[in-house]
N, C-alpha and C positions, 0 to 999 in steps of 0.2 A: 224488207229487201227481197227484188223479185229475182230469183235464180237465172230465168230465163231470161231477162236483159241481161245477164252479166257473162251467163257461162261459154265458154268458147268465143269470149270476144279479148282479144291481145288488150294490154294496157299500153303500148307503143307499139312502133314500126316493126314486128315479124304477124309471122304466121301461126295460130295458135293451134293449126296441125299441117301435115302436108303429108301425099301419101307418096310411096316408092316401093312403086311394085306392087305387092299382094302385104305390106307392112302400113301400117298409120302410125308417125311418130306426132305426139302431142307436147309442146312448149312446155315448161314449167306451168303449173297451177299455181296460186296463192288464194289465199280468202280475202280477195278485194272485190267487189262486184265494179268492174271497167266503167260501166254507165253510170256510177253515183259516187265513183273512189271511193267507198265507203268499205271498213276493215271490217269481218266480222268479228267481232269483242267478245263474243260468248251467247250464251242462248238466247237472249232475246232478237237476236238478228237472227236466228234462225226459225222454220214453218213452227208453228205450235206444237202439231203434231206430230214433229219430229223429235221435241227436245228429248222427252220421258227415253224415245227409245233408241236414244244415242248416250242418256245418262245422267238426264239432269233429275235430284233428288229433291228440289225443295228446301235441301238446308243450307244454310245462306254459306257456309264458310266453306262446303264441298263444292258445292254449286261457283263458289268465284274464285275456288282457284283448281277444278277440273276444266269447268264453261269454257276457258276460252279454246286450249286445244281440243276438248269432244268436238265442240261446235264449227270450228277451222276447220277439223278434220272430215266432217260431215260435208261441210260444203266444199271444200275442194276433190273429192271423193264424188260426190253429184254433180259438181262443176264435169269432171272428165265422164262420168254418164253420160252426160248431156253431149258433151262434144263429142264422145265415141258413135253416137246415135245420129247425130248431126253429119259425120263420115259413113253413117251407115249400117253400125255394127250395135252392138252390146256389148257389157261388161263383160261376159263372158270371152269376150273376144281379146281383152286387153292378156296381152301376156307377161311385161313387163314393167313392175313400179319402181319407179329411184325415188327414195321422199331422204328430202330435207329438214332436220330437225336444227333448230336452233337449241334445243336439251332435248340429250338421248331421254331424260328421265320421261317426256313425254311419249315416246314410244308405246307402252303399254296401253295408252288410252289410245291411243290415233287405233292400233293393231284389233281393237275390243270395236271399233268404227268401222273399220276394215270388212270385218266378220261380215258387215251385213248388206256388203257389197258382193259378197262372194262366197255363196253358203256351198258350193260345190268347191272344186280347185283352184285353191288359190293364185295371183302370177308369181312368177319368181320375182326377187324381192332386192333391192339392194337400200342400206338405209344408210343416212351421210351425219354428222353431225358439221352444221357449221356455224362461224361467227357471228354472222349477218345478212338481215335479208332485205332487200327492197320493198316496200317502198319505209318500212319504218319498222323498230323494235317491235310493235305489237303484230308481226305479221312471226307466224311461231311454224309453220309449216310450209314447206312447196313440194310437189308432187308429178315428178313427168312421167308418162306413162306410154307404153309399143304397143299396139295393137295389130293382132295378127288377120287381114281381111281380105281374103281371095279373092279377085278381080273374077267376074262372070265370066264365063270362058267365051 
């Protein structure tokens, strides 16, 4: 699954960011890649070279039932990379995350994901836990994020 087809492109009719003023607000994320509807399920849909250092150990029973939130988490995390880049900026610039957990208990992996998006200051944070999320059960995270990005004067 190619990141780059999928990230910063809507799955329907909105805008997958829009700027106002010196702010970038970005739509919800999900780990669906737009161009192939394809969910990502856990590390094999994620780069090779990412899996080890997002978490993946090699043994089969951690590996399938951390894989699918490390690996959602990962890509929805590089999904808004890519769009905040895409508007201009870097992660550095993002200032505020709301993520969506379908189970709080995933939090500590998504958070341990986080880290290596933001080894300096973190954004401020708000974390939701809910029922259900589009397009299906296996879809275990959404993540919208503010981005603060000064218009050249």
């Amino acid at each position: 699954m190619s990141l780059e087809e999928g990230a910063g492109k809507p799955l329907a009719h909105y805008a997958a960011w829009r700027r106002a003023g010196d702010f970038i607000f970005l739509s919800g994320i999900i780990p669906v890649n737009p161009q192939s509807g394809t969910i990502v399920r856990g590390f094999k849909d994620i780069p090779v070279e990412v899996r080890q250092l997002v978490g993946e150990t090699g043994e089969f029973s951690t590996d399938a039932r951390q894989g699918p939130i490390l690996a959602q988490s990962w890509y929805v995390l590089e999904s808004i990379r890519h769009t905040v880049q895409q508007a201009g900026g870097q992660m550095s610039d993002v200032i505020k995350l709301v993520q969506y957990f379908r189970n709080l208990d995933h939090f500590p992996c998504y958070s341990r994901v986080r880290k290596l998006f933001y080894d300096g200051q973190p954004p401020v944070s708000t974390v939701v836990q809910v029922s259900e999320m589009l397009p299906s059960a296996e879809v275990l995270i959404e993540v919208e994020a503010t981005a603060w990005l000064p218009l050249p004067p």
